[in-house]
Wavefront OBJ file of the C-alpha trace (Angstrom):
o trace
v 54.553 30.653 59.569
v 51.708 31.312 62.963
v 53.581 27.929 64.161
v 57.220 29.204 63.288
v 56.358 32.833 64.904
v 54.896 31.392 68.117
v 58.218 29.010 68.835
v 60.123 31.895 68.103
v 58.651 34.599 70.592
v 56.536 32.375 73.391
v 58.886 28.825 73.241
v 55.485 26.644 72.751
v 52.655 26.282 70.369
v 49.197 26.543 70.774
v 46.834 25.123 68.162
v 43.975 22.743 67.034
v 44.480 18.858 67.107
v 45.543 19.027 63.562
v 47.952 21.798 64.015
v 49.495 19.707 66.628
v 49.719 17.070 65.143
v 51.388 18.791 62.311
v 53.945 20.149 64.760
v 54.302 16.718 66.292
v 54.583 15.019 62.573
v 57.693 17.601 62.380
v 59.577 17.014 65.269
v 58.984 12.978 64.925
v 60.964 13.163 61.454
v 63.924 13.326 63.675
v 63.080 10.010 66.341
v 61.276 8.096 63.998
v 62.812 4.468 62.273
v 62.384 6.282 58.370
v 60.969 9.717 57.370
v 57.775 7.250 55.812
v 56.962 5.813 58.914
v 55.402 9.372 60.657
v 51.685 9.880 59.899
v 49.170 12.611 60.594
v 46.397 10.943 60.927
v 42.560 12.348 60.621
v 40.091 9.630 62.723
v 36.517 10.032 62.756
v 34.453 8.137 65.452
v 31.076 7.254 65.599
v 29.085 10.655 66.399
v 26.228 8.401 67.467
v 28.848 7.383 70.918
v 30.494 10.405 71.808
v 29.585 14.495 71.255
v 29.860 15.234 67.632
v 32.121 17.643 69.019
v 33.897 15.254 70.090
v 33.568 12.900 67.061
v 36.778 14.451 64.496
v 40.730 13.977 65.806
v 43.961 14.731 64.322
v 46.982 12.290 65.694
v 50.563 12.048 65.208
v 51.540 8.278 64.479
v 55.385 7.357 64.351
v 57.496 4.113 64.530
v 60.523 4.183 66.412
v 63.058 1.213 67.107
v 59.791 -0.942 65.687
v 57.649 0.362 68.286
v 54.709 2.637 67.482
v 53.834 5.992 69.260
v 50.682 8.037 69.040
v 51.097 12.240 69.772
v 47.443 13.857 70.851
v 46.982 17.120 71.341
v 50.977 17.373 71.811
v 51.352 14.845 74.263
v 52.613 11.452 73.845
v 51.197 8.567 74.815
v 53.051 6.842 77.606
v 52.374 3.544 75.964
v 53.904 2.290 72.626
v 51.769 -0.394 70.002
v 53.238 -3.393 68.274
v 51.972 -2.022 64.825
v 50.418 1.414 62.923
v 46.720 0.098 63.526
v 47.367 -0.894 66.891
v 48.532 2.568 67.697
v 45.422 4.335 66.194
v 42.770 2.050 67.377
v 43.994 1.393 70.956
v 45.334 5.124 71.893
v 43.688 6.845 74.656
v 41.596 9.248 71.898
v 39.991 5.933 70.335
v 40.273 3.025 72.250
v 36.778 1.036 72.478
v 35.278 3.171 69.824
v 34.282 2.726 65.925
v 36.603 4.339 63.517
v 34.157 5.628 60.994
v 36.666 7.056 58.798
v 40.699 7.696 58.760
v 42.854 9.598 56.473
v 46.886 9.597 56.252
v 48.935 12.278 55.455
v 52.921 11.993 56.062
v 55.089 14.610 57.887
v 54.380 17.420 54.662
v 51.068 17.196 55.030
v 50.661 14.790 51.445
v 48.071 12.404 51.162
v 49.496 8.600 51.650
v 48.365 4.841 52.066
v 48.492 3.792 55.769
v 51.068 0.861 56.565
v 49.163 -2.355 55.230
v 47.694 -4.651 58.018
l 1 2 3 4 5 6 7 8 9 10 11 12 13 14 15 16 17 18 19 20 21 22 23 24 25 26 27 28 29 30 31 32 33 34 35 36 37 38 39 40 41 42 43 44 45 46 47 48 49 50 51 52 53 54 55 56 57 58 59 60 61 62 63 64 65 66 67 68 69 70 71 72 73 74 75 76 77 78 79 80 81 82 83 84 85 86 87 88 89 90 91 92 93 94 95 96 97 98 99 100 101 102 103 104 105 106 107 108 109 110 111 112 113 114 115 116 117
């Protein structure tokens, strides 16, 4: 509703990672190959190389035309990734680092597998 409200009276939307990526999740329904292939995906990094601040992220993950694209923070990346893992373990959030843990929800926010490798 917070997300619906602030479209309605300021035209953008201002949020955490994983309300972004939420947002993002939404609006890829519409460019993405099949409604199964948009993720909201949860990383966790290695606290032990970065801030623990730092260490928690909430992506957007979409295929489109067989290409996939990674949403951070409500930006896109520029670049596109031959497959779903590619995407979340070379975007600009995660490249080089250890992915300690990942969880994948689709567009309504349910629990699913991740694409298989």
């Amino acid at each position: 509703e917070y997300v619906a409200w602030q479209l309605e009276h300021k035209g953008t939307v201002e949020d955490d990672c994983d309300g972004l990526a939420f947002v993002a999740a939404r609006g890829a329904l519409r460019l993405a190959d099949a409604p199964e292939d948009v993720y909201v995906v949860t990383l966790v990094l290695n606290p032990v190389s970065m801030p623990l601040n730092r260490a928690a992220h909430v992506i957007c993950v979409f295929r489109r035309g067989g290409r996939w694209y990674v949403v951070s923070n409500g930006q896109i990346d520029a670049r596109h990734y031959p497959s779903f893992w590619a995407a979340v373990a070379q975007n600009s959030y995660s490249q080089g680092q250890e992915i300690k843990f990942l969880e994948a929800r689709n567009a309504d926010l349910e629990r699913v597998a991740p694409p298989a490798l």
